[in-house]
C-alpha positions as CSV (number, residue, x, y, z in Angstrom):
1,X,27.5,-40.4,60.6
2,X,30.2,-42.0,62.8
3,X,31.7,-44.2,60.6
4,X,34.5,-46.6,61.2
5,X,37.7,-45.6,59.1
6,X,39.0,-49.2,59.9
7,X,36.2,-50.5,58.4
8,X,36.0,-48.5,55.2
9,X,39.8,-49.1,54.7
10,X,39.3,-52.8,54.9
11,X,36.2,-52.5,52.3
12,X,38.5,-50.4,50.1
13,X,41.4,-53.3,50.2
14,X,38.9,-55.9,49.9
15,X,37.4,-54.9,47.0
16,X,40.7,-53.5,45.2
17,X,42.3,-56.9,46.3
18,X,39.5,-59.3,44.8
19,X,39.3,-57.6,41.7
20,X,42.7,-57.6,40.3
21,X,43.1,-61.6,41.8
22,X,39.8,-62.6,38.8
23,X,42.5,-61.4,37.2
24,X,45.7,-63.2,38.6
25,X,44.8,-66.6,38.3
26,X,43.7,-66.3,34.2
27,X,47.1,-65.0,33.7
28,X,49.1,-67.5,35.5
29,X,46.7,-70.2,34.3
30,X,45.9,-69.5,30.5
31,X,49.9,-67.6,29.9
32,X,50.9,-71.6,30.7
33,X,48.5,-73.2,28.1
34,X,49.3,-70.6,25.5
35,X,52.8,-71.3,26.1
36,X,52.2,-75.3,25.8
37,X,49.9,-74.7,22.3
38,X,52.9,-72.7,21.1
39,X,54.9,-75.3,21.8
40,X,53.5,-77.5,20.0
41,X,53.0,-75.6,16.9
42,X,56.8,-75.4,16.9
43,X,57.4,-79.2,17.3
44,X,54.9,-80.2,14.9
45,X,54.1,-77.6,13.0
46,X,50.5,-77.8,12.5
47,X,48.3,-74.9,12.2
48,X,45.9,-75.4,14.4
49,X,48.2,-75.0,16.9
50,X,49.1,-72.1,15.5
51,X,45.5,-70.9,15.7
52,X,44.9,-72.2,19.0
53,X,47.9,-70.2,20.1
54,X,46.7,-67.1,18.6
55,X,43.3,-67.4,19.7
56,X,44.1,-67.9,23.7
57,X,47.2,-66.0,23.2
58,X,45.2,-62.4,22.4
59,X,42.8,-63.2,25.2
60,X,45.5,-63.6,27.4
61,X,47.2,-60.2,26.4
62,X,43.9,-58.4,27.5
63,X,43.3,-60.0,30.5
64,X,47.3,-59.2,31.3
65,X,47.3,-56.0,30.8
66,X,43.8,-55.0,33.1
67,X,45.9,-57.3,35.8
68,X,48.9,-54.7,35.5
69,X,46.7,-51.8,35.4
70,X,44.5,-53.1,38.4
71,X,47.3,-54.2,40.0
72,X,49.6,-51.1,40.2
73,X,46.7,-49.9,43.0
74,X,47.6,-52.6,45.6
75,X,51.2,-51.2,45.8
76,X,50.4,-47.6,46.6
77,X,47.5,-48.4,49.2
78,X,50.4,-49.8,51.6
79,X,51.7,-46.5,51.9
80,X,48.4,-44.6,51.6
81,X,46.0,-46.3,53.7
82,X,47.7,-48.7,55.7
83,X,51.1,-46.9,56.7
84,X,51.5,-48.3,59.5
85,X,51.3,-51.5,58.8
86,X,53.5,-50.8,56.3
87,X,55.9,-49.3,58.5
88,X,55.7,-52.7,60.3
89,X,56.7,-55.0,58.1
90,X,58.6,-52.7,55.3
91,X,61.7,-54.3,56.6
92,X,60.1,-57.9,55.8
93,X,58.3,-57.2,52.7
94,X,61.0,-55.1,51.1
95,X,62.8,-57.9,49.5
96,X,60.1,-60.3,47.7
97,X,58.2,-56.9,46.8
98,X,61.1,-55.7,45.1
99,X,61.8,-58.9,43.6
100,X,58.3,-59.3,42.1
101,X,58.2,-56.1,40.4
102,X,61.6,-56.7,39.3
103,X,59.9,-59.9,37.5
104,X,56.8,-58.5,36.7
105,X,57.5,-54.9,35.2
106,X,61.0,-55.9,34.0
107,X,61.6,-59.7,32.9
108,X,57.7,-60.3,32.1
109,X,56.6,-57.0,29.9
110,X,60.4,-57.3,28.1
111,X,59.6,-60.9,26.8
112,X,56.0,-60.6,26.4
113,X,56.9,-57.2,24.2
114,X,59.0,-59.7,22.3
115,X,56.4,-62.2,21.8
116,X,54.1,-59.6,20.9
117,X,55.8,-58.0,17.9
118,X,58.1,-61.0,17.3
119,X,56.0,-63.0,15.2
120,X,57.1,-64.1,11.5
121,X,61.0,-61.5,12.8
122,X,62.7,-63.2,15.3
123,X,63.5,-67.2,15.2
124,X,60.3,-69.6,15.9
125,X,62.9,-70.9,18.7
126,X,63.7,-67.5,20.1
127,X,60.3,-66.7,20.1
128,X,58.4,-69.2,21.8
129,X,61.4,-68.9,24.2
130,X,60.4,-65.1,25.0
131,X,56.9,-66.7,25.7
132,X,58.0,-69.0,28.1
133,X,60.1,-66.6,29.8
134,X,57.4,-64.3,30.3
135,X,55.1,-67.1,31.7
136,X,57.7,-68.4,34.3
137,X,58.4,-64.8,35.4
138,X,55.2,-64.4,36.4
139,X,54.8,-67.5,38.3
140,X,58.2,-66.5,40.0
141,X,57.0,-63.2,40.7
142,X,53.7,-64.7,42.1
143,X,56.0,-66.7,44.4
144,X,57.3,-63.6,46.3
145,X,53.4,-62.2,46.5
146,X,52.5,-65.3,48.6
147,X,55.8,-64.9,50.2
148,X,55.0,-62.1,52.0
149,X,51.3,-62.9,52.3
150,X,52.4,-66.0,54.1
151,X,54.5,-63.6,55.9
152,X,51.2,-62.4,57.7
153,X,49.7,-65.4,58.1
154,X,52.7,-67.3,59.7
155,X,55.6,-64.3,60.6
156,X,59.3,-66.3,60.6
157,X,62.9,-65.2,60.3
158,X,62.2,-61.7,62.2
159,X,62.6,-60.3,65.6
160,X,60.9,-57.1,67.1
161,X,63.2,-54.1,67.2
162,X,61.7,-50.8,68.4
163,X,58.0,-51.9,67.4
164,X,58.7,-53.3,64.3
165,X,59.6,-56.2,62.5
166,X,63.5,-56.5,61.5
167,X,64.1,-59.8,58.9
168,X,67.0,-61.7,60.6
169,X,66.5,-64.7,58.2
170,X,66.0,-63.4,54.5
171,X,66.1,-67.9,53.9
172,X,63.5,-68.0,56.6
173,X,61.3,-65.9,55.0
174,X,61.6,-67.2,51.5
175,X,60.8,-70.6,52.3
176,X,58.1,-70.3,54.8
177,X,56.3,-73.5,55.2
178,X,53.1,-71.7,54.9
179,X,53.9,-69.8,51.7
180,X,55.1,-73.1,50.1
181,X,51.6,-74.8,50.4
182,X,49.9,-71.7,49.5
183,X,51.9,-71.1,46.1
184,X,51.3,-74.8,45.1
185,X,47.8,-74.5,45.9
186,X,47.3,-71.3,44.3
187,X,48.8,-72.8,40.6
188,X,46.5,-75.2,40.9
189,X,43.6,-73.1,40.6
190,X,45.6,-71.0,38.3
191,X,45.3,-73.8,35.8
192,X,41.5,-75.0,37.1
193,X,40.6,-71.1,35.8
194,X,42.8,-71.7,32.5
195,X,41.6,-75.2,31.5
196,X,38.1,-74.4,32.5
197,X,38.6,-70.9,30.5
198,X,39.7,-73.2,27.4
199,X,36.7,-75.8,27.7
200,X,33.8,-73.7,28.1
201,X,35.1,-71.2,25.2
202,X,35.7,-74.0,23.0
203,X,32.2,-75.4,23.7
204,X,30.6,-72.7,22.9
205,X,32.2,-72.4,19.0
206,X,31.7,-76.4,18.5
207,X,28.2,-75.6,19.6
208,X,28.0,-73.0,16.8
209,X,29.2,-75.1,13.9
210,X,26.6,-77.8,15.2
211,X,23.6,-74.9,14.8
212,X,25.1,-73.2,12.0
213,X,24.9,-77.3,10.5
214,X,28.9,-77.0,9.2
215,X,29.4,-80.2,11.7
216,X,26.9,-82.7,11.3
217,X,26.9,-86.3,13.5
218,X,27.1,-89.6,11.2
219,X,25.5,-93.1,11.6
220,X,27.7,-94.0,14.2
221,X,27.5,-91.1,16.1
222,X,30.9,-89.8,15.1
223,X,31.1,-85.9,14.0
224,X,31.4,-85.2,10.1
225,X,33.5,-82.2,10.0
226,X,32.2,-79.5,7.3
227,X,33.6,-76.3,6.5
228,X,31.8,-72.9,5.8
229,X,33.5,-71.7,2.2
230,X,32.2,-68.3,2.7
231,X,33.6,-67.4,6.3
232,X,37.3,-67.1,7.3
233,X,38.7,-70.1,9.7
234,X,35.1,-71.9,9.2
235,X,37.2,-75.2,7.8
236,X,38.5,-78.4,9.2
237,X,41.0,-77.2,11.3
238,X,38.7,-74.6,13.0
239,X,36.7,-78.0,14.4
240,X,40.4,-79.0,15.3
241,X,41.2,-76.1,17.1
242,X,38.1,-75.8,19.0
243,X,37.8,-80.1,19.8
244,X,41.5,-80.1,21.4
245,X,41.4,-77.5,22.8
246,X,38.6,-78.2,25.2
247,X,40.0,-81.7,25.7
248,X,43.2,-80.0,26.4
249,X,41.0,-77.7,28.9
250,X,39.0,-80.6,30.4
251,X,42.1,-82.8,31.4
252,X,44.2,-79.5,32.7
253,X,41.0,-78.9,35.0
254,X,40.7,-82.4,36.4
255,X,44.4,-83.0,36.9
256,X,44.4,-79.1,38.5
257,X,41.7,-80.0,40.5
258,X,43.3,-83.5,41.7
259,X,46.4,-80.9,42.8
260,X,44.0,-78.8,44.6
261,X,42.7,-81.4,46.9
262,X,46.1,-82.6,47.9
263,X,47.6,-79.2,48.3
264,X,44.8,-77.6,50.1
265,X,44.7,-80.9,52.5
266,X,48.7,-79.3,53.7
267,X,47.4,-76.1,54.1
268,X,44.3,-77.0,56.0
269,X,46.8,-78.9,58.0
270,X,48.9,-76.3,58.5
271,X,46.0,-73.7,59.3
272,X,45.0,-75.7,62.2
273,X,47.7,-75.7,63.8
274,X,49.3,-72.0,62.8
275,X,45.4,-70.4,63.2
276,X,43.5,-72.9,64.8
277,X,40.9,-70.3,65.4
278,X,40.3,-69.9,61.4
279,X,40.2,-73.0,61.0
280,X,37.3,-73.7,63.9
281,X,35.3,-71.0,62.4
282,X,35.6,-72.6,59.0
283,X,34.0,-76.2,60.5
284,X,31.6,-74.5,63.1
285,X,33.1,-76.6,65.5
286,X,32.2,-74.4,68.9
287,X,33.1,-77.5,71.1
288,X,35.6,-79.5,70.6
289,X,35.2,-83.1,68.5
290,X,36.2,-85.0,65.6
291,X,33.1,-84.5,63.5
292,X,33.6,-82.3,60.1
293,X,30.1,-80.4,59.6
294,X,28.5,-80.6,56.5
295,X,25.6,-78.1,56.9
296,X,25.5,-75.8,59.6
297,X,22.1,-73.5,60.6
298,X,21.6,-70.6,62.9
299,X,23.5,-67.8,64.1
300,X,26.9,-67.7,64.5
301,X,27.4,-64.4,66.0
302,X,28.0,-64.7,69.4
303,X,30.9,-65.9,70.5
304,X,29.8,-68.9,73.2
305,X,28.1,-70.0,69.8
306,X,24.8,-70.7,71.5
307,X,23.0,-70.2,68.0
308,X,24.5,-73.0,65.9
309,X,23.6,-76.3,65.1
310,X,25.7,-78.5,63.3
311,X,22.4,-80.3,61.1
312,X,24.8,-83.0,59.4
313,X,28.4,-84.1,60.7
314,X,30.9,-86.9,59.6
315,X,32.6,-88.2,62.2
316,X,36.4,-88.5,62.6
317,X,36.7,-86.4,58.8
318,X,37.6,-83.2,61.0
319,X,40.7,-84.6,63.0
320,X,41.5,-86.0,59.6
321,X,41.4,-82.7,58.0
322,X,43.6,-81.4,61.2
323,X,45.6,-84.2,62.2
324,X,45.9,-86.4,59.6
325,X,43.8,-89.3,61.5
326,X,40.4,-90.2,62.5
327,X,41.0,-90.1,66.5
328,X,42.2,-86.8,67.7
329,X,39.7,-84.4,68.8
330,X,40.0,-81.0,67.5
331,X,40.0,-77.4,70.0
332,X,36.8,-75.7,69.0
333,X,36.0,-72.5,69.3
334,X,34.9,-71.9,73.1
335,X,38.1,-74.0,74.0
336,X,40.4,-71.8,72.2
337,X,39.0,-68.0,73.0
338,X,40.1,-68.3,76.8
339,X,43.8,-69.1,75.0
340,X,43.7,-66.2,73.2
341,X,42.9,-63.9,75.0
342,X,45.0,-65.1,78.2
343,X,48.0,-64.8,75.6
344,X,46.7,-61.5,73.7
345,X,44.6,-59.7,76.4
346,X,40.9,-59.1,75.7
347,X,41.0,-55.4,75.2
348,X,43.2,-53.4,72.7
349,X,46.2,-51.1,74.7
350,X,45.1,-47.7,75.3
351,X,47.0,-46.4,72.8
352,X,46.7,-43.5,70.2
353,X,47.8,-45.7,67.3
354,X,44.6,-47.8,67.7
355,X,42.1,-44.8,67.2
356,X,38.4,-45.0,68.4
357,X,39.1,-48.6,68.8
358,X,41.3,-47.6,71.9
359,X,40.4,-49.8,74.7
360,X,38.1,-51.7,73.0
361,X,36.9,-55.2,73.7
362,X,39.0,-58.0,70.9
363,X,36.5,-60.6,69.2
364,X,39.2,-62.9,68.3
365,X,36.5,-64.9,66.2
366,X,36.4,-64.5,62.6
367,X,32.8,-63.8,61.0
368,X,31.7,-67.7,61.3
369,X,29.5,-67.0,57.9
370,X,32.1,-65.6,55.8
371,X,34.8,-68.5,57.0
372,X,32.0,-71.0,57.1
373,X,30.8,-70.9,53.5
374,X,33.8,-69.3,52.2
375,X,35.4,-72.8,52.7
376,X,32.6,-74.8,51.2
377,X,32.5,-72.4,48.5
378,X,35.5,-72.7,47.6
379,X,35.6,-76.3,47.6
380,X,31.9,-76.7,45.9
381,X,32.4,-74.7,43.1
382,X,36.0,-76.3,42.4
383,X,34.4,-79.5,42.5
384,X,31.7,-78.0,39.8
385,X,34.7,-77.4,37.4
386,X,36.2,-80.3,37.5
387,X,32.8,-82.2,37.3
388,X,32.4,-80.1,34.2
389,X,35.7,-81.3,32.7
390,X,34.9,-84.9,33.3
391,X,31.8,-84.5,31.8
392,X,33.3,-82.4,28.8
393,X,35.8,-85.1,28.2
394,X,32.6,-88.1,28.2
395,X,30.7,-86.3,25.8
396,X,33.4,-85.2,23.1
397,X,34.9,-88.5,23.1
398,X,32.9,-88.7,19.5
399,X,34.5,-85.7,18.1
400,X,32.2,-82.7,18.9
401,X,29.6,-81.5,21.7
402,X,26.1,-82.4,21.8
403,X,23.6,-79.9,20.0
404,X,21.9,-78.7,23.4
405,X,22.2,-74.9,23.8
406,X,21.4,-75.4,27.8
407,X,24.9,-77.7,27.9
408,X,26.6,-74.7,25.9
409,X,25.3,-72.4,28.4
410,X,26.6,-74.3,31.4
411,X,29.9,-74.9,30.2
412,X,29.8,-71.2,29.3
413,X,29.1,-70.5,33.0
414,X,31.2,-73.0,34.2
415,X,34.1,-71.1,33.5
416,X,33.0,-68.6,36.7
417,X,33.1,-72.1,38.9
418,X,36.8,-71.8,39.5
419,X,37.3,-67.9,39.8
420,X,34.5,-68.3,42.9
421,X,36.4,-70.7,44.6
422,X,39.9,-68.8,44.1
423,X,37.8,-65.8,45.5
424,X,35.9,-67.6,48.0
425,X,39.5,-69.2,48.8
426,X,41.0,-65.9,49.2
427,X,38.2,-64.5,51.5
428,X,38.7,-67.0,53.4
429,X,41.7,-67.2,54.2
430,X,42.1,-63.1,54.3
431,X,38.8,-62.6,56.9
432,X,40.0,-65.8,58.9
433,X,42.9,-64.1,60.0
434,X,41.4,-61.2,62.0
435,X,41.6,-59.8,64.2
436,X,45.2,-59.8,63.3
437,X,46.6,-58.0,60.2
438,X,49.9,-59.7,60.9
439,X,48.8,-63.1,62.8
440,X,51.1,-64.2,65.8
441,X,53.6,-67.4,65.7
442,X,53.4,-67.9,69.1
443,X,55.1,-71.5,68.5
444,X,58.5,-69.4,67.0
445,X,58.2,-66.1,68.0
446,X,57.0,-63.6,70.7
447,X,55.1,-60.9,70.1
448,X,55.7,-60.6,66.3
449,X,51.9,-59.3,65.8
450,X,49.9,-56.8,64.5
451,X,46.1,-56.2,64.9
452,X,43.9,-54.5,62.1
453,X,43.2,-51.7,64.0
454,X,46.8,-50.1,64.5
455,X,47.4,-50.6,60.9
456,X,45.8,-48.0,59.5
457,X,47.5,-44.3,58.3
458,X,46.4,-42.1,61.2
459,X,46.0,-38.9,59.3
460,X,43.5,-40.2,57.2
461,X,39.7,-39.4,57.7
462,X,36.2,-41.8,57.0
463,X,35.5,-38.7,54.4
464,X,38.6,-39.5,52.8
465,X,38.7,-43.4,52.8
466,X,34.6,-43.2,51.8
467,X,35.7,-40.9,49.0
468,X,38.3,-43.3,47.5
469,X,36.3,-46.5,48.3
470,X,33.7,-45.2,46.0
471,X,36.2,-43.9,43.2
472,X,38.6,-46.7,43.1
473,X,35.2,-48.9,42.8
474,X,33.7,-47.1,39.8
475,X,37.0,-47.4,38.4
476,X,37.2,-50.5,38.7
477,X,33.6,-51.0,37.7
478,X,34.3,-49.0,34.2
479,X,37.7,-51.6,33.8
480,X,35.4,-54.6,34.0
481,X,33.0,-53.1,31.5
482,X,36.0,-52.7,29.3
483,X,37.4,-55.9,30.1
484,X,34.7,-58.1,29.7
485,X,33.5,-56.3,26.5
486,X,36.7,-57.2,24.9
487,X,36.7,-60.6,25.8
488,X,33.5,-61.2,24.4
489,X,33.7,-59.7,21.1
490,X,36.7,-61.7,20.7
491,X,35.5,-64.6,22.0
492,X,32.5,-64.4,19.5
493,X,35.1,-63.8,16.1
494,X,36.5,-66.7,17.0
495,X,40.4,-67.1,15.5
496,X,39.4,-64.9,12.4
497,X,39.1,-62.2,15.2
498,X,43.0,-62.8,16.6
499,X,44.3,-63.5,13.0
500,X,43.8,-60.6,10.4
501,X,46.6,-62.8,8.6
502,X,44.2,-65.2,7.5
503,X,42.2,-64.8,4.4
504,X,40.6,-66.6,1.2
505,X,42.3,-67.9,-1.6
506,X,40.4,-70.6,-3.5
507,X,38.4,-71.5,-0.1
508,X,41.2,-72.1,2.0
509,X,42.9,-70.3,4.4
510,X,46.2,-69.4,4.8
511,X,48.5,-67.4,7.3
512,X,50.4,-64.1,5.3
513,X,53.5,-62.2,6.5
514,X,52.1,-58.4,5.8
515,X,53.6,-55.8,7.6
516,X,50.5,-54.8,9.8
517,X,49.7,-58.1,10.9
518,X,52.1,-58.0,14.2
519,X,50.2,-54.9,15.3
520,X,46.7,-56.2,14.2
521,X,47.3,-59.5,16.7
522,X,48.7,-56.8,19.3
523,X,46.1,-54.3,19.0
């Protein structure tokens, strides 16, 4: 078999890379809200927000540690499989890597150790403090991530020395234009994954105290809360915990959602006119025009894009999208492949670095289907959460959800809406960019560019990519298992399952100081 080692090491990142980021946004997203809930508990102290805090805070520990565990991987396949690329740019991404796992491995695990084994020993104060330093750490430390992603989309502050890229403006770098849009956009659907994650669990138990008939709805359609004597946390304030927090959930996703749509209208801005070739493949737009396709049919292969037809366009919505009116036509794809290659030749150098690839011909278009519907999927199923939330928030308003298992069930998988589109997002933007592992700033700099093919380690072999493609994915395979098992049983205690502490005593719970009960909510 003559298979591709470019290809295999781009599978192997791929998959690597989109695994650990399901994790990513949950932990920036849901380490926020648990942070808020604890917050409140401490200004008002009432238990459910002590619950509430418990609840979404053990979740959030699981999910954190399969992100660290999953995420450790990314870091050693610069130097495995793609040493040359990271010969390129180690000069550039030496600083905000170092700084993230300063954050992440130093600042983060050292408060969220505190928070872990601090409860009912160190000051309420001091520790909800060590919470929140853990959750800004790790937005700080997701700040230098999409630096230096950003890096390769839009290269500043460098100049070429010897083949590689030297940083000459350490400010440059930090506050690329393009890494700015894509950290604000990527909170947002940190907390559309977090408030979607609280809304569809909290459905789901308000749901089970309707069927298990501990809730019951009155003659004005309000809920009567019950309680359930014989079961742990089956009282009043479990209805509390489980109401606000989906409202809290609901409202986070809309607002989230409201943040999305004006930060990914910058970076669509920017796109166009930092890769204007993504950004054509994303609209199908082969000729150049102001129409924004809504459906687009055929094949998209070739590169004149003789096998596309655009079935449904808006007119002007594409120069909007670009340009910011409703006027300017927009460079589609045919118009800007002659640019490209005239500035970046239409075969790769004859060079050793760039393997069996040598010589070959460059397809400077991105795979139109992946760009294409990665695009609408991203916004589609971002819309789907938030719709969702609104919903959520219209049918609560009474105090509980309605008793219709089908509603449970699509809140339940309503919580996948906003983990697609972050995927789909991600995809999109990663694919877009080739041919180009490092993507050229021909507007700033000259020649600061690296295609995929010359990035790979040359010593390494398709035997030996194949063979850690498929072990790194049944790795990762068995860590999802274990993940997703944990979540669920959890998710199905309910707060009995994060809080040993609470027992019966004349029917009515109440939160104990024992010695174990710091390693029972840890462990």
């Amino acid at each position: 078999m003559d298979l591709d080692p470019v290809l295999i090491g781009r599978w192997q990142f791929g998959i690597t890379t989109v695994y650990h980021f399901w994790m990513v946004p949950l932990t920036l997203g849901l380490g926020m809200l648990v942070a808020i809930l604890q917050t409140m508990y401490h200004r008002t102290g009432n238990e459910m927000y002590l619950r509430s805090t418990k609840f979404f805070g053990k979740l959030f520990l699981i999910n954190f540690i399969m992100g660290v565990a999953t995420g450790l991987v990314q870091e050693f396949q610069f130097g495995m499989a793609w040493s040359e690329y990271s010969r390129f740019v180690g000069d550039v991404f030496g600083a905000p890597l170092a700084l993230e796992a300063l954050l992440a491995f130093f600042l983060e695990s050292t408060f969220l150790g505190l928070w872990i084994f601090g409860w009912g020993r160190l000051p309420r104060a001091v520790h909800l403090g060590s919470l929140w330093c853990a959750v800004i750490g790790s937005w700080i430390s997701a700040y230098f991530i999409i630096v230096a992603n950003s890096w390769m989309q839009h290269p500043v502050g460098v100049e070429l020395v010897d083949g590689q890229a030297v940083m000459t403006d350490v400010w440059a770098v930090m506050t690329n234009n393009t890494a700015i849009a894509a950290y604000t956009h990527t909170l947002c659907g940190a907390l559309a994954v977090g408030g979607s994650f609280l809304l569809g669990i909290s459905w789901y138990h308000l749901y089970r105290r309707r069927k298990d008939g501990i809730d019951a709805i009155g003659p004005d359609g309000k809920v009567l809360v019950g309680s359930a004597p014989d079961v742990p946390g089956r009282d009043a304030i479990d209805h509390q915990v489980w109401i606000r927090s989906l409202r809290i959930g609901a409202v986070v996703g809309i607002v989230a959602f409201l943040g999305l749509a004006i930060t990914g209208d910058i970076q669509s801005k920017l796109m166009f006119e930092q890769q204007p070739m993504k950004m054509a493949s994303a609209e199908a737009a082969c000729h150049d025009g102001t129409e924004f396709s809504v459906l687009t049919i055929g094949d998209p292969s070739s590169n004149d894009c003789d096998g596309v037809e655009n079935v449904f366009e808006i007119p002007g919505l594409l120069s909007f999208l670009a340009k910011g009116d409703f006027n300017t036509p927009v460079h589609g794809v045919t118009t800007l492949l002659p640019d490209y290659q005239d500035k970046y030749g239409t075969h790769l150098p004859e060079d050793e670095r760039y393997g069996q690839h040598s010589g070959e011909k460059i397809d400077y278009q991105p795979i139109m289907i992946v760009t294409y519907w990665g695009f609408r999927m991203m916004i589609g199923f971002g819309m789907i959460a938030a719709g969702v939330s609104a919903l959520g928030l219209w049918l609560t308003r009474k105090g509980t959800v309605p008793a219709s298992p089908w509603l449970m069930r699509g809140a339940l998988l309503s919580v996948t809406a906003p983990f697609i589109a972050n995927s789909a997002g991600w995809i999109f933007t990663e694919m877009g960019r080739q041919p180009f592992v490092v993507a050229p700033n021909p507007a700033q700099l000259d020649g600061v560019y690296m295609f995929t093919q010359a990035a790979l380690s040359p010593q390494l072999t398709p035997a030996m990519l194949l063979f850690s493609l498929i072990s790194l994915s049944l790795v990762y395979g068995i860590l999802m298992v274990v993940e997703l098992r944990l979540l669920i049983v959890y998710i199905r205690g309910g707060v009995a399952s994060a809080m040993p502490e609470v027992t019966k005593t004349n029917h009515t719970p109440r939160i104990t100081n024992d010695e174990d009960d710091v390693l029972s909510f840890a462990y």
